[in-house]
N, C-alpha and C positions, 0 to 999 in steps of 0.2 A: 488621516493618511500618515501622519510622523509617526503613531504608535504602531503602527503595521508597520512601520522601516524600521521602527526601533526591534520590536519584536522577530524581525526575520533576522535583523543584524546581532540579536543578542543568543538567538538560538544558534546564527553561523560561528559564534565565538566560543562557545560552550562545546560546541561538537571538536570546533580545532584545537579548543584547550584541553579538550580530554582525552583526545585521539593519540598522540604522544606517549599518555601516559598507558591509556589502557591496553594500547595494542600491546606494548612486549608484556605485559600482563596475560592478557588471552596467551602469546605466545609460550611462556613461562609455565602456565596452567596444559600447554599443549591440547587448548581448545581451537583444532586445526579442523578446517573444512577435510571432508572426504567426497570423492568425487564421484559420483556414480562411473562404474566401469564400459556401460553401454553408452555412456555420451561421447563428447566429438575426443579422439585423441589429444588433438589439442589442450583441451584441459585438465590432459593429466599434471602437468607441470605446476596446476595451482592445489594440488592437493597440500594440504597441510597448510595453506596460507590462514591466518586468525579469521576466525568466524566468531558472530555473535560483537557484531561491532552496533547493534540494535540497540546496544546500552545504551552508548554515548548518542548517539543519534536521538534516542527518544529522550532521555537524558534533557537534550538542548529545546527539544519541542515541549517539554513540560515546565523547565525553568523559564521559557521565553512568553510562555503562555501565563501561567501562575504570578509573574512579574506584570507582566505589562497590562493583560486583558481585565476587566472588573469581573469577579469572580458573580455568576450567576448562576443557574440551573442550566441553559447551554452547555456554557465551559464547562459543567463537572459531569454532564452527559457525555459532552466530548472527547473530554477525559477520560471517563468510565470506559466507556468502548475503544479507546486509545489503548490503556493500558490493561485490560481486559482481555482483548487478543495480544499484547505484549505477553503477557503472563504467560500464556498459551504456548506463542512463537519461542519463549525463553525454555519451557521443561521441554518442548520438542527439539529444541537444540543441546539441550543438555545430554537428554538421553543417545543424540546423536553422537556428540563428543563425546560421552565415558562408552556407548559402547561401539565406540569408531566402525559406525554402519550406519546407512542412508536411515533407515529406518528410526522413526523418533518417537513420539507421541501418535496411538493409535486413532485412525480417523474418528472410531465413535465416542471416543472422547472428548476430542478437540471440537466435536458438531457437538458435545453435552454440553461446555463451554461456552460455545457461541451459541445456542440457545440460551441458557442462563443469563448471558448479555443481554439478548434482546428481550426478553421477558421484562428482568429489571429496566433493560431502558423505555420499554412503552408502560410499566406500572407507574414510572419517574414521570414521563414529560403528557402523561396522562392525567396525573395528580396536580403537576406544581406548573406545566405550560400552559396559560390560556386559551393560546391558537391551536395547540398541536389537537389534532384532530386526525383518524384515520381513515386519510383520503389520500389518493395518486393525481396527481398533474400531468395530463400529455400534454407536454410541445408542440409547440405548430399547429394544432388545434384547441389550441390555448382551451382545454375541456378538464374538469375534475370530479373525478367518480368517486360514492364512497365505499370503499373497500368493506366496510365494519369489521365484521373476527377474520377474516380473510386477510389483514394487516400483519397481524406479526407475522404469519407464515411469511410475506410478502418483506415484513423486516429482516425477519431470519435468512429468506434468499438474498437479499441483498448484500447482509452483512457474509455472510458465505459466500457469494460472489463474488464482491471485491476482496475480501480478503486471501483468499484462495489464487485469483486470476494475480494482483499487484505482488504474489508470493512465486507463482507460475514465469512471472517478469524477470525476475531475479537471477538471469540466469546468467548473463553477461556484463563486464566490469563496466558499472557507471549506468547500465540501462533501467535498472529499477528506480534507483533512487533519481537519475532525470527527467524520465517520465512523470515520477510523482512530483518532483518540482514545477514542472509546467504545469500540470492537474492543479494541482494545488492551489497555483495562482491563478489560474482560471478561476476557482472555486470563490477565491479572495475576494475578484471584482462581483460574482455572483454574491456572495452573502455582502456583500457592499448594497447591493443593488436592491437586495430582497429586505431590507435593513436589518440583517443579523450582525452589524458590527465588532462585537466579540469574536465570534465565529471569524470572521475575517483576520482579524489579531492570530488568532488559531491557527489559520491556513498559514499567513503568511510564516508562524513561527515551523510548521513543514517546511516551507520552501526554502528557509534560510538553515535548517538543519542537512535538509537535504544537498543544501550547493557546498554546504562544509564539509558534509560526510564526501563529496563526490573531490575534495582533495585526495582525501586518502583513499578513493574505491574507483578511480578513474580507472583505466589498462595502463600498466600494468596494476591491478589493485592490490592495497596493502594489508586489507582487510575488506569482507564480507561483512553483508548486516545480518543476515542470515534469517531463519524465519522469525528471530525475538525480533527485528528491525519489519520485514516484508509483512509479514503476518500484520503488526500494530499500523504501518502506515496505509492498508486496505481495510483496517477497522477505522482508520480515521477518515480515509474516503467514504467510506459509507457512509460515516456519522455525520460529514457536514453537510452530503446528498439527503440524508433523514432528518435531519434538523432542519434546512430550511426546506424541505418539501419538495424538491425536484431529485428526487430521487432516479427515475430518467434520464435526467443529463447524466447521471454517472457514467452511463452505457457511452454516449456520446463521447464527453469529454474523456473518458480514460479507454478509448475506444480500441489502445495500440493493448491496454490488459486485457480487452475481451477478444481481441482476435488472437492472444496469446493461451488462454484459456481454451474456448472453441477450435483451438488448432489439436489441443491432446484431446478432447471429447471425440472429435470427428475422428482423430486418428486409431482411438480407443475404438469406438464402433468399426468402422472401416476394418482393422484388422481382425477383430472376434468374428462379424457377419461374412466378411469376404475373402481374408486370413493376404490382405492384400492393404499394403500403407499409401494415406494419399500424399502426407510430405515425408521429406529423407528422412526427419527426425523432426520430434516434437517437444519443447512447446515452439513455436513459428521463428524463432531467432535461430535455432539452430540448423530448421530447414536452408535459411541464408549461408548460415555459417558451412553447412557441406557442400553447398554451391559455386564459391570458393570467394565468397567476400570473409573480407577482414572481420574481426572482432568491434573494429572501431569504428569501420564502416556500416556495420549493423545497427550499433550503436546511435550513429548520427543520423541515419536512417529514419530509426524507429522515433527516435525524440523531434525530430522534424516531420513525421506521421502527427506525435502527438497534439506537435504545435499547433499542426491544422486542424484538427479535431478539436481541440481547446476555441480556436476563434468558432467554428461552428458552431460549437455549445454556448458560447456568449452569445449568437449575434441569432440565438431562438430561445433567450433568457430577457433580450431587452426591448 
């Protein structure tokens, strides 16, 4: 338990220490968020605010982890798909920044990508894991099937799905990266529990980057993480759901990304088949937000959504 405080307390330190420095950096670089023109008026006002604050943030999740955790085949899986969708989320923001349009990194790319992750991560923990085996765990009928070649497709959704959905999140100040702190720590007492203890070192060093980053990304925020930040922290939900095996609770536990998610799917269908929207806007925060709550009440909303979804996920994990 003290390495997991240490480790969440050393990634919060690294994120504040570097935060300072990098932002007028990004600023200077005039790697300024651009807003899409179709979102809430409201946000026009944060155009130009620094983006790509994903540095620092994953920055403090890697030093706190590579410090404190003992380095095994876990952590450098964990890693690998950490910063593997970083990589990703980083040339899609880049391309966003030099050619100041929403437009970043072409989908079939960034799916070439995250294939390639998952591939390497099941040849890795296929080779050097003893347990890792491709098989699914349902919940609550505590049942496990084996998937066999059916698995990586089943990895590769996964890892696409969280990381897409926890990117989808991202849309209001403080809400992705609080979600992903509560997530996270849910994850912490689960790989406690499952005894993946490194893995827990790991989460915890999320949660503590994440409550640093959320000094400077609270409302009004001073900085965006952007997809190099959102993209890596839904690769690392994946990965601790894939590493220890309950792949499942993801859905549960980060339940407020998948209704965030499934909010532009359904509104994507809905209008192509019926040319008719089922919320004002999407993804599901901003439905809120045009109904006339606040920013910050969305916000504490959604992270008090996620809190409950997090003890749910415990309390059919123990």
């Amino acid at each position: 338990m003290e390495k997991i405080l240490i480790a969440g307390a050393i990634a919060a330190g690294v994120v504040i220490m570097l935060a300072p420095i990098c932002i007028p950096i990004l600023h200077r670089l005039k790697f300024g968020q651009s807003i899409r023109e179709e979102g809430p008026k409201s946000h026009q006002k944060k155009s130009g605010t620094p983006t790509m604050g994903g540095i620092f943030l994953i920055t403090g999740i890697v030093a706190a982890t590579l410090i404190i955790a003992d380095w095994n085949t876990e952590i450098f899986l964990a890693l690998f798909i950490l910063l593997g969708h970083f990589i990703l989320g980083f040339i899609d923001d880049y391309l966003k920044v030099v050619r100041k349009h929403n437009q970043g990194l072409l989908a079939r790319y960034k799916l070439l990508g995250q294939i390639i992750i998952a591939v390497v991560t099941t040849f890795v923990a296929n080779e050097l894991l003893f347990d890792f085996k491709p098989t699914i765990w349902l919940p609550i009928v505590d049942v496990t099937i084996d998937a066999g070649n059916l698995y990586l497709p089943f990895m590769l959704f996964v890892m696409v799905g969280a990381s897409n959905a926890v990117n989808l999140t991202d849309g209001l100040d403080g809400l992705a990266s609080g979600c992903m702190a509560i997530a996270a720590s849910c994850y912490a007492v689960i790989c406690l529990l499952t005894g993946h203890e490194e893995l827990a070192i790991f989460c915890a060093a999320i949660v503590g980057a994440c409550i640093g980053f959320l000094k400077f990304n609270f409302h009004p925020a001073k900085v965006f993480m952007g997809d190099t930040g959102s993209l890596a922290l839904g690769g690392a939900f994946a990965a601790v759901g894939i590493l220890t095996r309950t792949e499942i609770l993801l859905a549960v536990i980060g339940f407020v990304f998948v209704c965030e998610a499934l909010s532009v799917i359904l509104q994507v269908i809905s209008f192509q088949t019926t040319g008719k929207r089922i919320f004002r806007m999407s993804p599901l925060h901003h439905h809120f937000e045009l109904g006339g709550w606040s920013e910050v009440k969305v916000v504490f909303v959604f992270w008090t959504v996620g809190l409950i979804a997090g003890v749910i996920g415990l309390s059919m994990c123990s």
